[in-house]
Legacy VTK file of the C-alpha trace (Angstrom):
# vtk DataFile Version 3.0
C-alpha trace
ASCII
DATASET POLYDATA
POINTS 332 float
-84.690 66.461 7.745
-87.836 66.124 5.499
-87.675 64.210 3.124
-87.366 66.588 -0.289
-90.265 65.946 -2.585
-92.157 66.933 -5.236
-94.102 69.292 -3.389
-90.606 70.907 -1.879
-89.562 71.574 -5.319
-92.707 73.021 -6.473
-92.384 74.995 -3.102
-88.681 76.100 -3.805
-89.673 77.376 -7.071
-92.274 79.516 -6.710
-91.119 80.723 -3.515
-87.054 81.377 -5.090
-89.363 83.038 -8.386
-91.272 85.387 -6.146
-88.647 86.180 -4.379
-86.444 87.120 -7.365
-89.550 89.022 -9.175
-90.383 91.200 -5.694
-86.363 92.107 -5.959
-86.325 92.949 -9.487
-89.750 95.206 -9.198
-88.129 96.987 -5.796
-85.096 97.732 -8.790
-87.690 99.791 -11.463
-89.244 101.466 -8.455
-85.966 102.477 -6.682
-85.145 103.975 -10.194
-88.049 105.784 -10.032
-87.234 107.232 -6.021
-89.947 105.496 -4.912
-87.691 103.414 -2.884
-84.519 105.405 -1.403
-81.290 104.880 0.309
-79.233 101.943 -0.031
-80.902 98.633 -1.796
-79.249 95.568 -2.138
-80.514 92.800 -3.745
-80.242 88.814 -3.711
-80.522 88.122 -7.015
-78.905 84.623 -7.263
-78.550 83.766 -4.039
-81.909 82.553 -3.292
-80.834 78.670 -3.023
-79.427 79.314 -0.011
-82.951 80.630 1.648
-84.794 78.105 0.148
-82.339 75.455 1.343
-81.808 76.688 5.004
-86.140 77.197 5.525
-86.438 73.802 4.421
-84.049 72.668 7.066
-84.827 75.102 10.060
-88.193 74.606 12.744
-89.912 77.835 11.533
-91.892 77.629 14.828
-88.894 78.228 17.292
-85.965 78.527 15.227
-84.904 82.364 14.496
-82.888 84.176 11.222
-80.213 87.386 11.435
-78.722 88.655 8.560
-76.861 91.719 7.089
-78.477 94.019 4.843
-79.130 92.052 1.907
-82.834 91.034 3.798
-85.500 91.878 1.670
-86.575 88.432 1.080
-85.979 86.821 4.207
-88.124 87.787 5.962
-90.621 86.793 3.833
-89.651 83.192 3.492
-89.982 83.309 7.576
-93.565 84.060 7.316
-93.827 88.083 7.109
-96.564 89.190 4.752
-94.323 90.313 1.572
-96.658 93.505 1.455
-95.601 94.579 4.468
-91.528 94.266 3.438
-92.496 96.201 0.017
-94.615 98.863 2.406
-90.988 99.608 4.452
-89.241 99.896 1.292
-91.458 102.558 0.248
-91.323 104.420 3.938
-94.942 103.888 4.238
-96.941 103.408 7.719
-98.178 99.992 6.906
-94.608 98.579 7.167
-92.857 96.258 8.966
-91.270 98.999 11.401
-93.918 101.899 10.284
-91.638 102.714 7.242
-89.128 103.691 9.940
-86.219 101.284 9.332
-86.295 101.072 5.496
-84.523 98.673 2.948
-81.522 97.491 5.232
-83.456 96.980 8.414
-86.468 95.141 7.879
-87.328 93.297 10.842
-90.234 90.888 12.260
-89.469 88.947 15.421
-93.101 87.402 16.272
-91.823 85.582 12.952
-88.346 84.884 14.455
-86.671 87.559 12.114
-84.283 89.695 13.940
-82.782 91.290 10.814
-81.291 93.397 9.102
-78.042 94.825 10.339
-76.727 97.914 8.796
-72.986 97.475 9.968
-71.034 94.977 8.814
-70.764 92.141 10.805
-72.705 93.987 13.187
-75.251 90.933 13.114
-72.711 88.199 14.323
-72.111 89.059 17.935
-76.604 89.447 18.287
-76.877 86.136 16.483
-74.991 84.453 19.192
-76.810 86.803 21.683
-80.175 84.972 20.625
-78.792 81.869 20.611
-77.355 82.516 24.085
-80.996 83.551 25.058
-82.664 80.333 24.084
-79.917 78.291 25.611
-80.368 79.878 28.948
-84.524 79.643 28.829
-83.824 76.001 27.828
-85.783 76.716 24.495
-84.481 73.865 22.133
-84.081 76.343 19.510
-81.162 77.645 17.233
-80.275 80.577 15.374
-79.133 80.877 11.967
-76.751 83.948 11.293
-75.849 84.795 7.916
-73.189 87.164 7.041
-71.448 88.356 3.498
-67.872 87.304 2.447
-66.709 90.862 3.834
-68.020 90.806 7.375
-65.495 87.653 7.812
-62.577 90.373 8.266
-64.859 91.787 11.043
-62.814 91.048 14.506
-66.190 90.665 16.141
-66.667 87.698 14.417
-63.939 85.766 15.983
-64.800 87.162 19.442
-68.185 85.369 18.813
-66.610 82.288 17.215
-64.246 81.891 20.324
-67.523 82.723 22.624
-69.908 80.591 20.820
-67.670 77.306 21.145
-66.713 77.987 24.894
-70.422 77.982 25.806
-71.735 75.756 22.736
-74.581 78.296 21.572
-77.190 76.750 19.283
-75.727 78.784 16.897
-75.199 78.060 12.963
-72.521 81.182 11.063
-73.342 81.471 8.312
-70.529 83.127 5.357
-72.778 83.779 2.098
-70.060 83.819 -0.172
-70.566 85.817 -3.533
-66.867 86.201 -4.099
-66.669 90.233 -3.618
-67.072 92.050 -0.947
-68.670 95.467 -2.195
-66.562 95.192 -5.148
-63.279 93.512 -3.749
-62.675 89.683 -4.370
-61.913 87.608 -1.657
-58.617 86.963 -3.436
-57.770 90.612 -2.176
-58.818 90.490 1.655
-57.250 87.777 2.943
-54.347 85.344 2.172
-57.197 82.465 1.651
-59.832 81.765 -0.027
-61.412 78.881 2.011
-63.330 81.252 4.210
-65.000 77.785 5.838
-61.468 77.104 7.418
-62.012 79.973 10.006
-63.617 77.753 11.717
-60.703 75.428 12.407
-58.849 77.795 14.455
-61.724 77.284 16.926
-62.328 73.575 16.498
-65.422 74.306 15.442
-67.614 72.089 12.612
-67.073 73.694 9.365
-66.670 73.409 5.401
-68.145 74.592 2.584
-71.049 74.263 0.532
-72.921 74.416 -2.917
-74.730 77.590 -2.528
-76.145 77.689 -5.784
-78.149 74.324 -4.708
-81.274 74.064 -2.400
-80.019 70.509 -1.944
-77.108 70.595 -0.854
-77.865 73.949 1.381
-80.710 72.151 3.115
-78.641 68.897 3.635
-75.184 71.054 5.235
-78.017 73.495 7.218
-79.936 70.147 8.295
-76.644 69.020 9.942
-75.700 71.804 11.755
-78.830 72.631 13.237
-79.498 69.408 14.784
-75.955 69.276 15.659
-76.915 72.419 17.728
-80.226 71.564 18.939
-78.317 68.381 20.600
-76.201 70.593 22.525
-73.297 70.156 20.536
-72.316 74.033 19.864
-72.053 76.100 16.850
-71.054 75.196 12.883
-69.643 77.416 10.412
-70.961 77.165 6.565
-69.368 79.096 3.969
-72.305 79.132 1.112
-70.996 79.511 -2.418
-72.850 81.885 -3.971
-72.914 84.355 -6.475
-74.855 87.421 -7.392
-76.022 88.693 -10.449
-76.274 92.538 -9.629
-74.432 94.834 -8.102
-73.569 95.297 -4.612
-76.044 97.845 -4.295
-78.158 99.422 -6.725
-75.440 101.986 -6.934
-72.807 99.654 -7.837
-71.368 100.024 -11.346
-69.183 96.809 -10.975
-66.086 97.662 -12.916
-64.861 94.797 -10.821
-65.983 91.964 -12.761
-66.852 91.035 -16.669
-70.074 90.374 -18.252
-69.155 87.039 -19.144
-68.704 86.341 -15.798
-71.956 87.181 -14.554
-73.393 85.201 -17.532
-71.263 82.004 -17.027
-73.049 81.913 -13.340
-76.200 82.377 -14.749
-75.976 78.811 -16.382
-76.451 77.497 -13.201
-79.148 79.933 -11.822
-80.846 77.721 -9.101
-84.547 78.811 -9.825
-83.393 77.131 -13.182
-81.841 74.197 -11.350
-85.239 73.751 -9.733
-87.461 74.182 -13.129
-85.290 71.537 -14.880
-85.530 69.077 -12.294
-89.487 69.821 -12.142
-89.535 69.413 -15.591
-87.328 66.339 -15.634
-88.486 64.609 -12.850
-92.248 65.282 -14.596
-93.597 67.113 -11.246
-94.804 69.796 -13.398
-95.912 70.692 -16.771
-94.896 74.227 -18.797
-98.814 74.804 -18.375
-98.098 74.239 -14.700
-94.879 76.284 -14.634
-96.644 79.233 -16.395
-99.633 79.417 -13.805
-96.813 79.745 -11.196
-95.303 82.562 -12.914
-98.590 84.378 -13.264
-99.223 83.311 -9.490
-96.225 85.538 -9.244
-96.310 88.308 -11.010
-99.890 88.871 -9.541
-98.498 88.643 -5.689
-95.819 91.109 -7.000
-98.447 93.567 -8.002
-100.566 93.171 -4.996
-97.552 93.873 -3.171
-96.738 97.133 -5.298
-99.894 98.239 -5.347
-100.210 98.260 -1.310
-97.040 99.939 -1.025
-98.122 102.703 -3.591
-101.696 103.284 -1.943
-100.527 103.009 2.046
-99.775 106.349 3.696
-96.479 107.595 5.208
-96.089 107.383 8.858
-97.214 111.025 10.714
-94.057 112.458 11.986
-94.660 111.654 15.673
-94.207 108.049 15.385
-90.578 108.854 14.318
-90.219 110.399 17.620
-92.356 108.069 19.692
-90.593 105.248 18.997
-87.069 107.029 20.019
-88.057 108.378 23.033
-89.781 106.409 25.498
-90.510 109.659 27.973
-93.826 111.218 26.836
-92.629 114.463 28.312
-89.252 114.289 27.573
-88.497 118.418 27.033
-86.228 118.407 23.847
-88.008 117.365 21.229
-88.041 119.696 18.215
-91.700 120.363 18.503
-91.460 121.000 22.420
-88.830 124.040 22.018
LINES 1 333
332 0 1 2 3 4 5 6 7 8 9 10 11 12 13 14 15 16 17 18 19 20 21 22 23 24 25 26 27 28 29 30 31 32 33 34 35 36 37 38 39 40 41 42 43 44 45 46 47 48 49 50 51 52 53 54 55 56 57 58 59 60 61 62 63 64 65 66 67 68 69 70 71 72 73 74 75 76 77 78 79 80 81 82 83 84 85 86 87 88 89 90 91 92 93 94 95 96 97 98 99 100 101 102 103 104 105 106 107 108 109 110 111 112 113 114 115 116 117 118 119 120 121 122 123 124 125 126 127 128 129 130 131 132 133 134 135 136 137 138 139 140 141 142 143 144 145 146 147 148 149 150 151 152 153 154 155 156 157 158 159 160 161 162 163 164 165 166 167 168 169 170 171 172 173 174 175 176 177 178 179 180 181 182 183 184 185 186 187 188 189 190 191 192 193 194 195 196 197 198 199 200 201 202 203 204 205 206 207 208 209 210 211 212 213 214 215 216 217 218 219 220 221 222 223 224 225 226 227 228 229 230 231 232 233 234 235 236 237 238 239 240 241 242 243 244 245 246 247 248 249 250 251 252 253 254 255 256 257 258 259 260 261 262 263 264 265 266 267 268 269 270 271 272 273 274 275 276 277 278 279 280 281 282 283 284 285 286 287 288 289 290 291 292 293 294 295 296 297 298 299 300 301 302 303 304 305 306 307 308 309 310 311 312 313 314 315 316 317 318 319 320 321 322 323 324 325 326 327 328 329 330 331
């Protein structure tokens, strides 16, 4: 792994900053119906992004995730105007404003999404993975997945699967303690999701998700565990979140205390102090970043708001691959 230096941290802070900022503007304008459907944000999980980029080969290596993808994508390479464009529904998207908050995807980037069903991601992670084992491509997948999609029964299919044929494959559990609004404590009679793992011998244990660190270091492991051939690792990320489980979510499930005692260790925090600390950056410097921010934010909000929605065909041309086909609405 590369070495983590000053320019890392400068990197993980601006880039965990925007990330948070893009989230929190995509919250005023879905208030505002400018963004609709479901929107769930990452707010205070970004450590575990920041950690796993730092420790992946962006030029081979490929990301697939639930719905909580908004940022992602971004941190993969995919212009953020474009994400903020399929938000809105708008042409200049990344799928023409046809897929929408929970399916954003990008693979010339390596970003295969952006699964609506739960757990719906972990059987196509090890699909890819599969892929680039057969074509010989020295590459591995990373597959994230929430804290709830661990009851899924696909995803010990695929754990069984992926150790039989050792897929350069790294499972990932982000764990933010409740699944839509259920603790862990609830769904299973553990709460050491990591030790799923064990049943299928597989390399596993958890990890300080609140941390770029220690996310890049346990990420670092496992992927060049699986780029040697050795098979698949399972991570359980502890992380938390600091809104709801969607934007719809009134969470009667936990206190406000609780949400502000994990806000004391906030990793874009974690990264300032240590920039601060470790003298890599001055407040003047920290404030330029922030304004570096909040202007990308508003480029990005004001491409969304100016770009036009997709013509109605396009909804219909990318369904149906038979120009002719004879029962589409507008051929009746």
């Amino acid at each position: 792994m590369e070495k983590i230096t000053k320019e890392v941290y400068l990197k993980w802070y601006e880039d965990m900053l925007f990330w948070r900022k893009f989230e929190d503007k995509l919250a005023a304008v879905y208030i505002q119906q400018k963004v609709r459907g479901f929107l769930h944000l990452y707010n205070g999980q970004e450590a575990v992004l920041a950690g796993s980029l730092h420790a992946m080969d962006l030029s081979k290596d490929k990301m697939i995730t639930a719905y909580r993808n908004h940022v992602q994508p971004i941190g993969m390479g995919v212009d953020p105007k474009k994400v903020m464009a399929e938000l809105y529904g708008k042409a200049t998207g990344t799928s023409q404003g046809l897929g929408g908050s929970m399916h954003i995807f990008a693979p010339e980037q390596g970003f295969y999404g952006g699964h609506g069903i739960v757990g719906g991601q972990i059987p196509l992670g090890a699909g890819l993975a599969f892929a680039d084992k057969y074509f010989k491509r020295n590459a591995v997948t990373l597959c994230y997945m929430g804290d709830g999609a661990v009851r899924q029964g696909s995803l010990h299919e695929t754990f069984n699967m992926a150790m039989n044929w050792k897929l350069p494959v790294v499972f990932i559990c982000e764990n933010n303690g409740y699944a839509m609004g259920t603790s862990v404590e609830r769904t299973a009679n553990h709460t050491d999701i990591w030790k799923l793992g064990l049943g299928y011998e597989m390399p596993c244990g958890p990890v300080d998700g609140m941390n770029p660190v220690k996310v890049a270091e346990a990420v670092h492991e496992a992927v060049e565990r699986a780029r040697r051939g050795d098979g698949p690792t399972f991570l359980e990320m502890k992380t938390y979140r600091y809104r709801g489980h969607s934007m719809s979510d009134a969470q009667h499930y936990r206190t406000k205390d609780e949400v502000e005692e994990y806000k004391k260790i906030d990793p874009i925090n974690q990264v300032k102090e240590i920039l601060l600390e470790k003298e890599y950056a001055t407040e003047e410097e920290i404030e330029e970043m922030d304004r570096r921010v909040k202007d990308l934010v508003k480029e990005c909000e004001k491409f969304a708001e100016e770009s036009p929605y997709p013509e109605k065909n396009v909804m219909y041309d990318t369904v149906y691959e038979q120009e002719d086909y004879p029962f589409l609405p507008h051929k009746l």
